[in-house]
ChimeraX commands (.cxc) that place a marker at each C-alpha (Angstrom):
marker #1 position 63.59,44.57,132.50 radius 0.5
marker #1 position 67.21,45.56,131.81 radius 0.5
marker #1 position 68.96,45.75,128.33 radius 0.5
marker #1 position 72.39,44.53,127.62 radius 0.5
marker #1 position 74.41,42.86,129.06 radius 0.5
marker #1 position 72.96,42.76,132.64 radius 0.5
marker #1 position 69.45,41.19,131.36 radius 0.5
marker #1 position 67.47,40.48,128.52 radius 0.5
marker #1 position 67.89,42.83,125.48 radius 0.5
marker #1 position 64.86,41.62,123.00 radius 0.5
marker #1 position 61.64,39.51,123.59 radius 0.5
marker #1 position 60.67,37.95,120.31 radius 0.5
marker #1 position 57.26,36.09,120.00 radius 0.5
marker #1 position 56.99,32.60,117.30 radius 0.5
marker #1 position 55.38,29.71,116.24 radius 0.5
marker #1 position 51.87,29.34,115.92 radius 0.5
marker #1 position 50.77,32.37,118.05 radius 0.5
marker #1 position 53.34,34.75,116.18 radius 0.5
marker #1 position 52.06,33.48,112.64 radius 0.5
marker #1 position 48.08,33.28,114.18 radius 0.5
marker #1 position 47.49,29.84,113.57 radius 0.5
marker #1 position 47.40,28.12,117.07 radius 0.5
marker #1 position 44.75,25.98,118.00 radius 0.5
marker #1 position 43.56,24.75,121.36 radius 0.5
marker #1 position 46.86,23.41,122.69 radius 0.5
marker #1 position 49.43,25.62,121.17 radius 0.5
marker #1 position 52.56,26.89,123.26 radius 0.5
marker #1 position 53.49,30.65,123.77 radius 0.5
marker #1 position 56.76,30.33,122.31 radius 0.5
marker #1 position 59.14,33.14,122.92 radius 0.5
marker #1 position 62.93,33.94,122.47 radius 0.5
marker #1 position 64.22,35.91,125.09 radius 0.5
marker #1 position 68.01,37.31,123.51 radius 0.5
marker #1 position 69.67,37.00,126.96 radius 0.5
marker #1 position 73.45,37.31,128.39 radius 0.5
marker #1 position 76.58,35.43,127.10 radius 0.5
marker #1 position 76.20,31.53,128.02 radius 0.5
marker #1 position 72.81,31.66,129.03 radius 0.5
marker #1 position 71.13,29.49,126.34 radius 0.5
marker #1 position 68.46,27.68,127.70 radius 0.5
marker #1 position 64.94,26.46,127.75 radius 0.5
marker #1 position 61.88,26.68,130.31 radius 0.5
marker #1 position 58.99,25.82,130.21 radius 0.5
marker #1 position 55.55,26.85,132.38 radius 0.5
marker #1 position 52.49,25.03,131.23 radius 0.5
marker #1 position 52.25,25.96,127.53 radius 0.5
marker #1 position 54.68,28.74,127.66 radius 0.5
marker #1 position 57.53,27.88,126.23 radius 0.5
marker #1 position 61.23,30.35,126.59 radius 0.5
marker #1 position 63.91,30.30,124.89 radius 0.5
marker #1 position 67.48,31.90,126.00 radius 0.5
marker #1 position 69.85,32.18,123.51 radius 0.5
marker #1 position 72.62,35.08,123.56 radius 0.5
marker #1 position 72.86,37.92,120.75 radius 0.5
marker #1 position 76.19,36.33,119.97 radius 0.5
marker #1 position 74.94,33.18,119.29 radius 0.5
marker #1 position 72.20,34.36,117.21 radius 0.5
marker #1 position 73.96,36.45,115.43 radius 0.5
marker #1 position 76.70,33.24,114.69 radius 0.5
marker #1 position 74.20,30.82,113.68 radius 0.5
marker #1 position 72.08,33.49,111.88 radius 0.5
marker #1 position 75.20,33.81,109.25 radius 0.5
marker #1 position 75.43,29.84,109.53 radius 0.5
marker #1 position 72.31,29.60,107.84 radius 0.5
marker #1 position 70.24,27.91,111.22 radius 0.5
marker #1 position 66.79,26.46,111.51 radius 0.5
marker #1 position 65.86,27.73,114.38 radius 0.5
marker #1 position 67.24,31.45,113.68 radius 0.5
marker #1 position 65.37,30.99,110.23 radius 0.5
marker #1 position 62.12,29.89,112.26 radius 0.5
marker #1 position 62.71,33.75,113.69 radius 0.5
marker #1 position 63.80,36.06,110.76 radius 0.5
marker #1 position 60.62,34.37,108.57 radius 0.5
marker #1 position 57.97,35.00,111.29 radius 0.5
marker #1 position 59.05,36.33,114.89 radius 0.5
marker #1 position 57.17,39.49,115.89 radius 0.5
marker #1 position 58.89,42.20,118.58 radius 0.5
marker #1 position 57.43,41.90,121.98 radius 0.5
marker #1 position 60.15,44.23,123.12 radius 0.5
marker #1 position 62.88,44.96,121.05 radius 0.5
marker #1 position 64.44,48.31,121.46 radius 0.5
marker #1 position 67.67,47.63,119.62 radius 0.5
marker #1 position 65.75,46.12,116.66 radius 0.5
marker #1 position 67.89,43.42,117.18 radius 0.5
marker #1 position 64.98,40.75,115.47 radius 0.5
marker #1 position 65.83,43.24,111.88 radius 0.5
marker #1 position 69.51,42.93,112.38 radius 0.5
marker #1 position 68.87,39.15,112.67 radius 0.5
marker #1 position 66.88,39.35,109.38 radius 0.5
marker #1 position 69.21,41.28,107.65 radius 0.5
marker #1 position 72.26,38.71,108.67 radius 0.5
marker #1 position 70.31,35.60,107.86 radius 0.5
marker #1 position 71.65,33.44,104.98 radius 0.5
marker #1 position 70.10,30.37,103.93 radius 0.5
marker #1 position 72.59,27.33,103.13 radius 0.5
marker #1 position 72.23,25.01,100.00 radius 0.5
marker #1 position 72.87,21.80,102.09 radius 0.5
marker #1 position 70.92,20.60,105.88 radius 0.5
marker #1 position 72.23,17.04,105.12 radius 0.5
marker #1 position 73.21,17.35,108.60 radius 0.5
marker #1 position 70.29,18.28,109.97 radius 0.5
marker #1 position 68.35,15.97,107.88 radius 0.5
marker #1 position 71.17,13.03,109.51 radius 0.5
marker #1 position 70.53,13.73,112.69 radius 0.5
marker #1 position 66.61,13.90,112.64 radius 0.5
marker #1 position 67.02,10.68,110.77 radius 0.5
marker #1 position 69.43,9.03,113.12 radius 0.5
marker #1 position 67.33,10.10,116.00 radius 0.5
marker #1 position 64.07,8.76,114.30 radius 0.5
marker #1 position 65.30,5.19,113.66 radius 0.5
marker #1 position 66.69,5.36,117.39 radius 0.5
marker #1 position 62.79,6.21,118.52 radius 0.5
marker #1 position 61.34,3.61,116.15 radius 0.5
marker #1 position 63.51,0.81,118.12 radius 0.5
marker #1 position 63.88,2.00,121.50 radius 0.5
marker #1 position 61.27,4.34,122.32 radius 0.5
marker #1 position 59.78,1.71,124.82 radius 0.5
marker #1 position 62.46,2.49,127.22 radius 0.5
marker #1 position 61.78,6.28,127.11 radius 0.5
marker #1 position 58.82,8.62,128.50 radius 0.5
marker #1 position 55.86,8.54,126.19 radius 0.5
marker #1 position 56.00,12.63,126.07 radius 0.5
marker #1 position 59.22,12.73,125.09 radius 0.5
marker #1 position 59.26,10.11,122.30 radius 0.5
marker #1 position 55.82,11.64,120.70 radius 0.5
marker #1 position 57.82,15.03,120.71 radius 0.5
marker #1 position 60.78,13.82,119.66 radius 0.5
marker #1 position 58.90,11.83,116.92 radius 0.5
marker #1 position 57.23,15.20,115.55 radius 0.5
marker #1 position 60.65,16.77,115.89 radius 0.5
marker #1 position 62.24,14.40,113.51 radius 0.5
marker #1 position 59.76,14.96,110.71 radius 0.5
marker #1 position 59.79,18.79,110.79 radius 0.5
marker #1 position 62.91,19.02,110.63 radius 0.5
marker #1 position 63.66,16.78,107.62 radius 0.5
marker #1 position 60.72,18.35,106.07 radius 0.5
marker #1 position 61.46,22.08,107.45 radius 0.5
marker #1 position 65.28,21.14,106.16 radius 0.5
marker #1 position 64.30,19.61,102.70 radius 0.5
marker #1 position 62.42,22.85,102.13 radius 0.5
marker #1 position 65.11,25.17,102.80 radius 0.5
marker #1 position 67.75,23.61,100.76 radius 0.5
marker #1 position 65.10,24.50,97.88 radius 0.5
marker #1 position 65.14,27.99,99.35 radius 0.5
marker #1 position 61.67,28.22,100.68 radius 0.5
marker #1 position 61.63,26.96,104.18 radius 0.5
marker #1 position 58.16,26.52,106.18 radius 0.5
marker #1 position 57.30,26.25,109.34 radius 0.5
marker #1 position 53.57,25.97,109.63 radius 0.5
marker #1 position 51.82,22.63,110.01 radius 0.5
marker #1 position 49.69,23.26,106.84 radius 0.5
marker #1 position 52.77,24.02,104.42 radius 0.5
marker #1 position 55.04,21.23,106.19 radius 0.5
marker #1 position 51.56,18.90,105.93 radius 0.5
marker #1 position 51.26,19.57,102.17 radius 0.5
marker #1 position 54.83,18.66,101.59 radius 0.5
marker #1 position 55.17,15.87,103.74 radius 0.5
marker #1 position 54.14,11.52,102.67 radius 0.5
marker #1 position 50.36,10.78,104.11 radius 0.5
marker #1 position 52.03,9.00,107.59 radius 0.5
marker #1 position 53.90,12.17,108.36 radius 0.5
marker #1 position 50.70,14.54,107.43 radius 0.5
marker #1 position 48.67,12.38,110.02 radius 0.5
marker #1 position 51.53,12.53,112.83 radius 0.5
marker #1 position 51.71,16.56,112.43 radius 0.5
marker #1 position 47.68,17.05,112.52 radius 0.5
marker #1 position 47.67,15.19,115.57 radius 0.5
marker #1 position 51.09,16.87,117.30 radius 0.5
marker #1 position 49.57,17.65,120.49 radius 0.5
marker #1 position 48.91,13.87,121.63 radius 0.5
marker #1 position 50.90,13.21,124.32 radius 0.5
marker #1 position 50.32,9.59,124.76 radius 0.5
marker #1 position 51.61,7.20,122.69 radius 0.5
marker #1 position 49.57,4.55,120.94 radius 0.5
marker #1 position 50.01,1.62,118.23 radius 0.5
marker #1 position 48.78,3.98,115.58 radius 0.5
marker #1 position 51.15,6.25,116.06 radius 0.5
marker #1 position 54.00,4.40,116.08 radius 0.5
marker #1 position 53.20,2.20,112.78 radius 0.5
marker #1 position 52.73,5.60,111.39 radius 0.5
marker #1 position 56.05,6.92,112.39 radius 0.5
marker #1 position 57.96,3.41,111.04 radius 0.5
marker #1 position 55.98,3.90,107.72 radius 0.5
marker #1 position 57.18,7.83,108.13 radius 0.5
marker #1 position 60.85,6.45,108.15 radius 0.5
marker #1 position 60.55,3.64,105.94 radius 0.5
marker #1 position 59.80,6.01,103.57 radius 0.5
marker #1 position 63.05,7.99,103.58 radius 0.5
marker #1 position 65.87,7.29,101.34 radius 0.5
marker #1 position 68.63,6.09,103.55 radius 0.5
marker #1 position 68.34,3.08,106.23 radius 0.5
marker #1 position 69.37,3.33,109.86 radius 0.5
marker #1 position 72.77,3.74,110.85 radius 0.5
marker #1 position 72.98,1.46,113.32 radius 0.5
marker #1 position 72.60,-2.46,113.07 radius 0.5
marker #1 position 68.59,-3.53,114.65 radius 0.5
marker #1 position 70.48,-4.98,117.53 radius 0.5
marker #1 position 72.15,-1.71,118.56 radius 0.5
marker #1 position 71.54,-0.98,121.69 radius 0.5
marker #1 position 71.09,1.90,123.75 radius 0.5
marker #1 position 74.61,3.05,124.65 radius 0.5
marker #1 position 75.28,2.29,120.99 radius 0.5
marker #1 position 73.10,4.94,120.28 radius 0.5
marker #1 position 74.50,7.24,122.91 radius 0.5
marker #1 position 78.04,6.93,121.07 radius 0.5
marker #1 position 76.52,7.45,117.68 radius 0.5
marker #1 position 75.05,10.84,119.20 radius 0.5
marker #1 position 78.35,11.72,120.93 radius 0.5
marker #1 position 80.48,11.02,117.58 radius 0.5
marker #1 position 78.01,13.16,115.13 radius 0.5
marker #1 position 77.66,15.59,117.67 radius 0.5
marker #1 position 73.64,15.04,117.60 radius 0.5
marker #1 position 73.18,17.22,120.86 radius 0.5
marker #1 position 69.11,16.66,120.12 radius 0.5
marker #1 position 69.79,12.86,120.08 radius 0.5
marker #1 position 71.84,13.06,123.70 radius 0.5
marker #1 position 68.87,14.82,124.96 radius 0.5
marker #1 position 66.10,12.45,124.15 radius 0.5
marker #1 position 68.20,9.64,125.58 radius 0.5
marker #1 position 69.12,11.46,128.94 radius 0.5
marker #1 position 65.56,13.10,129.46 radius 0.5
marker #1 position 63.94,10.75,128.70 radius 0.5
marker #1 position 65.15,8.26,130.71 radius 0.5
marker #1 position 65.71,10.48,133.45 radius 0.5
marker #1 position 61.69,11.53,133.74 radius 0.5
marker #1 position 60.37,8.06,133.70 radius 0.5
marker #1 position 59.32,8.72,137.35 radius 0.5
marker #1 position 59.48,12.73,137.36 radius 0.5
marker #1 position 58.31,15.98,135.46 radius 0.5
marker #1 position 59.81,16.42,132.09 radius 0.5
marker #1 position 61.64,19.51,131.17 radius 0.5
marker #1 position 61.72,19.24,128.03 radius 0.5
marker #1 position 64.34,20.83,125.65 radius 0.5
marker #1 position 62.78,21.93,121.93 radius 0.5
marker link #1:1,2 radius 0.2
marker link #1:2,3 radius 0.2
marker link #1:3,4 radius 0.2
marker link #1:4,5 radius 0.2
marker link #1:5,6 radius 0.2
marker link #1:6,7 radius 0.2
marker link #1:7,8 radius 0.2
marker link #1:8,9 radius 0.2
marker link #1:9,10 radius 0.2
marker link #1:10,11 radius 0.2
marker link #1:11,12 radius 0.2
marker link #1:12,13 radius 0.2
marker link #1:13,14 radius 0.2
marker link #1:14,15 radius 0.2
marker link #1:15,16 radius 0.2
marker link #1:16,17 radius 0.2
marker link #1:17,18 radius 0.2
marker link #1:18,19 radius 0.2
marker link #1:19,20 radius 0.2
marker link #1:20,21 radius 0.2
marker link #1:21,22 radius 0.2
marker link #1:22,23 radius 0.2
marker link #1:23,24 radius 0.2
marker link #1:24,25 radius 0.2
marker link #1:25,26 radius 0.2
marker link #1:26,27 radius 0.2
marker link #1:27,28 radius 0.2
marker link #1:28,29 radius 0.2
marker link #1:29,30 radius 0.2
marker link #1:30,31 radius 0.2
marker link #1:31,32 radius 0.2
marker link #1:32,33 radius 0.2
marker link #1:33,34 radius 0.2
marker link #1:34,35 radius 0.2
marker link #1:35,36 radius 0.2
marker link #1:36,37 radius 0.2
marker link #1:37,38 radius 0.2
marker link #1:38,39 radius 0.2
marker link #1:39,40 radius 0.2
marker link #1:40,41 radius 0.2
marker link #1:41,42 radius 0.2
marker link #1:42,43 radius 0.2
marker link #1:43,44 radius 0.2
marker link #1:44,45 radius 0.2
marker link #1:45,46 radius 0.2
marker link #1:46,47 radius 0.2
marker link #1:47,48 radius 0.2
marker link #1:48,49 radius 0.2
marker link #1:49,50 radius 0.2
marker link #1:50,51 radius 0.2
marker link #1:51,52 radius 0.2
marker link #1:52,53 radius 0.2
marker link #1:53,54 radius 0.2
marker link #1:54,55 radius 0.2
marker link #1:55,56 radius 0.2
marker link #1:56,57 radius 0.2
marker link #1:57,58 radius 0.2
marker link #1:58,59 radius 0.2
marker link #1:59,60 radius 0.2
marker link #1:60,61 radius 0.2
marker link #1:61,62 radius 0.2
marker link #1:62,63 radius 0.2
marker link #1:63,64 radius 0.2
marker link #1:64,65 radius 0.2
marker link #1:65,66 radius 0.2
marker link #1:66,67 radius 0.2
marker link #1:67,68 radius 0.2
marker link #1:68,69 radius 0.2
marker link #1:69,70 radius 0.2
marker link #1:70,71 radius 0.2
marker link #1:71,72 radius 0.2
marker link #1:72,73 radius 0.2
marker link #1:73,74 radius 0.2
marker link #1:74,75 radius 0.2
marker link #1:75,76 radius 0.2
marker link #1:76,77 radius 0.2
marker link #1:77,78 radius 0.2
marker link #1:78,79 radius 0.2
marker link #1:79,80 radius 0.2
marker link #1:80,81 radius 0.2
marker link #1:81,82 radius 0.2
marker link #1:82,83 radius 0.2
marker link #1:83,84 radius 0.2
marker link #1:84,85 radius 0.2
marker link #1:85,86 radius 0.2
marker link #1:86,87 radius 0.2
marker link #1:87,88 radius 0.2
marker link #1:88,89 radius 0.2
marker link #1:89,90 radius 0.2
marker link #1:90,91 radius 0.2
marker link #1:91,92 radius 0.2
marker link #1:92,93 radius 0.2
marker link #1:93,94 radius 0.2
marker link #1:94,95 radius 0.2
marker link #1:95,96 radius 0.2
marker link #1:96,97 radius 0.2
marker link #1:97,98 radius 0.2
marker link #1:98,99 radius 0.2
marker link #1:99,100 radius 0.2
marker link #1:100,101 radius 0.2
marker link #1:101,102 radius 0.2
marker link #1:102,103 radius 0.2
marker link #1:103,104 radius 0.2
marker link #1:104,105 radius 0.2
marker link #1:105,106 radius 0.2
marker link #1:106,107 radius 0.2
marker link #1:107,108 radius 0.2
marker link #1:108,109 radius 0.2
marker link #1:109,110 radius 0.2
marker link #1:110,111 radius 0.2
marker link #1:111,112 radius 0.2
marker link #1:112,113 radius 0.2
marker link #1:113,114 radius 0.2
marker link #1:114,115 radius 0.2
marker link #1:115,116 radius 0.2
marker link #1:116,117 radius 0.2
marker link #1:117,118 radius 0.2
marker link #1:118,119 radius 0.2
marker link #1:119,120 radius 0.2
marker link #1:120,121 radius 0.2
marker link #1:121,122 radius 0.2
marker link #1:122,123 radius 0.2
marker link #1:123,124 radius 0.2
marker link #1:124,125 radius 0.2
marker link #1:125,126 radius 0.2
marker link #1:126,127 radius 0.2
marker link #1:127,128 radius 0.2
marker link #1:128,129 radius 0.2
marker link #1:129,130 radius 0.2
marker link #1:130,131 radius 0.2
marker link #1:131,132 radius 0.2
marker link #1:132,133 radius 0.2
marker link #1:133,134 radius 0.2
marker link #1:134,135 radius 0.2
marker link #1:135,136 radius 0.2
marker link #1:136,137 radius 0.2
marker link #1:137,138 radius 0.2
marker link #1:138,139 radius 0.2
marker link #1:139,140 radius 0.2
marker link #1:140,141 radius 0.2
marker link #1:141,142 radius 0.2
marker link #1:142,143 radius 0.2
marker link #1:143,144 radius 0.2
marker link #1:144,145 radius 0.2
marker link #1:145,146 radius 0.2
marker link #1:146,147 radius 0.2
marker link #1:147,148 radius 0.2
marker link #1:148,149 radius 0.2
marker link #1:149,150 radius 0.2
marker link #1:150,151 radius 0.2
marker link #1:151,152 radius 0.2
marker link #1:152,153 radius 0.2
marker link #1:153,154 radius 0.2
marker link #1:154,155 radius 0.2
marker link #1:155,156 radius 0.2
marker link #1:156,157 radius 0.2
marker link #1:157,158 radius 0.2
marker link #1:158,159 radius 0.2
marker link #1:159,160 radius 0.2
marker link #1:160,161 radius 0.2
marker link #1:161,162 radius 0.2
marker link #1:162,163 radius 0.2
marker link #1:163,164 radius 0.2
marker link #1:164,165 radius 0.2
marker link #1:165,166 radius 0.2
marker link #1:166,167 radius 0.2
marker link #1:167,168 radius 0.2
marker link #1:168,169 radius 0.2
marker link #1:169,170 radius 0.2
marker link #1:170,171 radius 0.2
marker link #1:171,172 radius 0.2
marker link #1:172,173 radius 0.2
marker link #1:173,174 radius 0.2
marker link #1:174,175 radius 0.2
marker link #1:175,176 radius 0.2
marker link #1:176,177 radius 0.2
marker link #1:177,178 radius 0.2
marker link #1:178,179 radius 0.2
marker link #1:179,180 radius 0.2
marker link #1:180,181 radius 0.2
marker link #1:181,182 radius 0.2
marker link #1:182,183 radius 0.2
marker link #1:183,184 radius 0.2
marker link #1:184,185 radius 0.2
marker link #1:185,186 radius 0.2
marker link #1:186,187 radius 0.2
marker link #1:187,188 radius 0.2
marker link #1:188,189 radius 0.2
marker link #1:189,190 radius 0.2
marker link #1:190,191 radius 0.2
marker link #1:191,192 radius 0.2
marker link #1:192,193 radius 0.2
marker link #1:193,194 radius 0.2
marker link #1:194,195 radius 0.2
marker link #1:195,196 radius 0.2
marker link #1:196,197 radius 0.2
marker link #1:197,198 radius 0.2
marker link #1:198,199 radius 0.2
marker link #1:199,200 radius 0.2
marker link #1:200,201 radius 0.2
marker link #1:201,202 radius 0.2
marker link #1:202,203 radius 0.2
marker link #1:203,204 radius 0.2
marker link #1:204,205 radius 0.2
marker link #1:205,206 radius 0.2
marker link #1:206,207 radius 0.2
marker link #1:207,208 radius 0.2
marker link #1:208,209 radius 0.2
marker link #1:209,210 radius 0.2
marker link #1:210,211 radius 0.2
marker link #1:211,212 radius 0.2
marker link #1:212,213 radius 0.2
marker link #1:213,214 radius 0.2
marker link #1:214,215 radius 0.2
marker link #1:215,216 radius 0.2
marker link #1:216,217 radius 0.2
marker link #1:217,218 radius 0.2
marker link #1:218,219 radius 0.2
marker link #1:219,220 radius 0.2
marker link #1:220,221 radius 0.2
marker link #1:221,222 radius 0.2
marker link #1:222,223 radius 0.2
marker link #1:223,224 radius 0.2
marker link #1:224,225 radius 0.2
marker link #1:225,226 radius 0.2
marker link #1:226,227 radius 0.2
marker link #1:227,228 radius 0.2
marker link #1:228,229 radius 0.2
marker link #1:229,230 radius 0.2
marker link #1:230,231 radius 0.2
marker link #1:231,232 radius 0.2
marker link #1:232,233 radius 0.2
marker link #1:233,234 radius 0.2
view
């Protein structure tokens, strides 16, 4: 293993494993702070890899983002010679508004509630857990005490979302699950963007215009793997 700029510089391990509450299951999720433009995600049964350069982390680190906030709360070093994971920490500012964020889980949700028929069932029950983390994971922050653990997001989340996150490792998608989810998003405080007869490509554009790169990805995966394997994109 090489450090900078010829290979990866830090290994970083999160989620469930990093904070010791995985259960049968549970990825090995790990951030791997790689070259410039190398961001990217692989996945090999339940590990799970994540390539992002230091640039980048650094950026979105004083941008106040999710993910790097996921790290600086509860990454551990795997290899990190440059303490690079404590420079993170030390750059990390939280922001008083994730309205985006909270727009685009939203947006995305409403688009799984009405077309997630025409999509892998993988994909939409990941995508469907994605959407209520983050508004909860978002909501949270903006209060200044962001969670990440399925307990803490559980205790602050309505009774349909609590059920959906206890049971985030189905990978089949039933009737139950998706009355839950509608309930989940009837719930919130602003309607769907879209009209009920929007279709597909309408969504598409809505991603494209709001720059909901999470919202392209669902659509173009998950069409894409109806009849393949699904790499899938956190």
């Amino acid at each position: 293993m090489s450090v900078g700029d010829e290979g990866v510089s830090a290994i970083l391990l999160f989620g469930s494993r990093a904070r010791e509450d995985n259960s049968r299951g549970s990825d090995t999720d790990l951030l791997l702070i790689s070259p410039p433009d190398t961001t990217k995600h692989k996945s090999i049964g339940h590990l799970s890899m994540f390539f992002y350069p230091w640039e980048k982390l650094q950026a979105d680190a004083r941008d106040g983002d999710l993910f790097v906030c996921h790290i600086v709360r509860e990454a551990k070093p795997v290899f990190d010679p440059l303490s690079q994971l404590d420079q993170l920490r030390s750059q990390f500012r939280l922001r008083t508004s994730y309205a985006r964020e909270i727009t685009h889980a939203r947006d995305l949700g409403w688009f799984l509630d009405r077309h997630g028929g025409a999509l892998t069932s993988d994909v939409v029950v990941r995508r469907m857990v994605w959407c209520i983390r983050t508004i909860l994971i978002a909501r949270l922050a903006e209060r200044g005490r962001p969670a990440f653990a399925p307990l803490e997001l559980a205790m602050a989340a309505p009774a349909s979302a609590a059920e959906l996150l206890a049971g985030r490792h189905q990978r089949r998608l039933d009737v139950a699950m998706r009355q839950r989810f509608r309930q989940y998003m009837m719930q919130e405080d602003v309607g769907p963007a879209l009209p009920s007869e929007a279709t597909i490509d309408d969504y598409r554009s809505l991603f494209l215009r709001t720059g909901n790169k999470v919202g392209m990805q669902t659509i173009e995966r998950g069409l894409q793997n109806l009849g393949g394997d699904e790499d899938y994109y956190h």
